[in-house]
N, C-alpha and C positions, 0 to 999 in steps of 0.2 A: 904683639898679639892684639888682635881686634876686631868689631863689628861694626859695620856700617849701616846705611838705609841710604834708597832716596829721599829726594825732593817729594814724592809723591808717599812714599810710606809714613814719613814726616809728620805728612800735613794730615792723612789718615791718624794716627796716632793723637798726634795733637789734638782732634777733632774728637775722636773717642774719649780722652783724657776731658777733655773738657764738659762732654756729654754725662760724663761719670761723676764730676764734681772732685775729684779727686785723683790721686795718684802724680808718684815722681816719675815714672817712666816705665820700660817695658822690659822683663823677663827671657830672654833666648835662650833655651836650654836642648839637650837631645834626651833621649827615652830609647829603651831597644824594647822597636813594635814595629808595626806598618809590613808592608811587603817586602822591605827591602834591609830591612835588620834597625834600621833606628830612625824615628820619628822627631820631627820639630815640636816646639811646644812653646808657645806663645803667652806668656800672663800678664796683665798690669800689674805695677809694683808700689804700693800703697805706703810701705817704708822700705828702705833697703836694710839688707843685711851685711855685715860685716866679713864674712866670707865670701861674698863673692865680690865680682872683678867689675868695674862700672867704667864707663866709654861713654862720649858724647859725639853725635852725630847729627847734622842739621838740625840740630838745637833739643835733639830729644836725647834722653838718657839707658844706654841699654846697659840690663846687668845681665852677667853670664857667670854660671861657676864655673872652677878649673877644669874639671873633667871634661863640662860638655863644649869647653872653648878650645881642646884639642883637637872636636872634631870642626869645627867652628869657626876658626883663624880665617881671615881673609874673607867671613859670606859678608855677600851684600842683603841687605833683607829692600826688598819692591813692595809697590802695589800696583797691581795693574789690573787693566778694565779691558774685557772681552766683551762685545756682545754686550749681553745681558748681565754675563758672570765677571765677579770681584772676587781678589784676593791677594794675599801676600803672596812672594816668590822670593826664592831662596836661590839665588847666585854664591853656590858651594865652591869652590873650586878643591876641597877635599874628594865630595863627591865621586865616586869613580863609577856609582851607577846610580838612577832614579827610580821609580817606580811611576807608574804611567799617571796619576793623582799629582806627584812632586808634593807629595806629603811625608815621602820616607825616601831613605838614601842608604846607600852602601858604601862605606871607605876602603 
């Protein structure tokens, strides 16, 4: 089981991290919200905790707990740039539907 990120979410992160002065790495968790039954939820992780599950990807640290890493296994976490607009994307392959935002998802 596991989570990934690009090169480009990476260097976001890192970037943020650094801008913060602090933090070991980043938070992936799900929430039941959104339009689609359960929402991402993104946090920097200042210490980690002992219950959850920790991963390293292009050099950044993600932690996940068990629960939300059932819905989880296998996403790629992006960053990408439209236009004007930034943000994260979530490459689910649980996913079995989105919500038009790709802030929430349904398994």
């Amino acid at each position: 089981m596991a989570i990934t990120m690009t090169e480009a979410a990476a260097r976001h992160i890192r970037d943020q991290l650094e801008k913060r002065g602090r933090g070991v790495g980043i938070r992936v968790a799900v929430r039941t919200s959104g339009c689609s039954g359960m929402a991402y939820v993104l946090e920097f992780v200042d210490e980690a905790s002992n219950d959850e599950l920790a991963f390293e990807s292009q050099g950044v640290n993600i932690y996940s707990d068990q629960k939300s890493l059932v819905y989880l296994d296998g996403t790629e976490l992006d960053f990408v740039k439209e236009g004007l607009n930034e943000g994260f994307q979530f490459n689910n392959p649980n996913a079995s539907s989105e919500c038009g935002c790709g802030e929430s998802f349904n398994v």
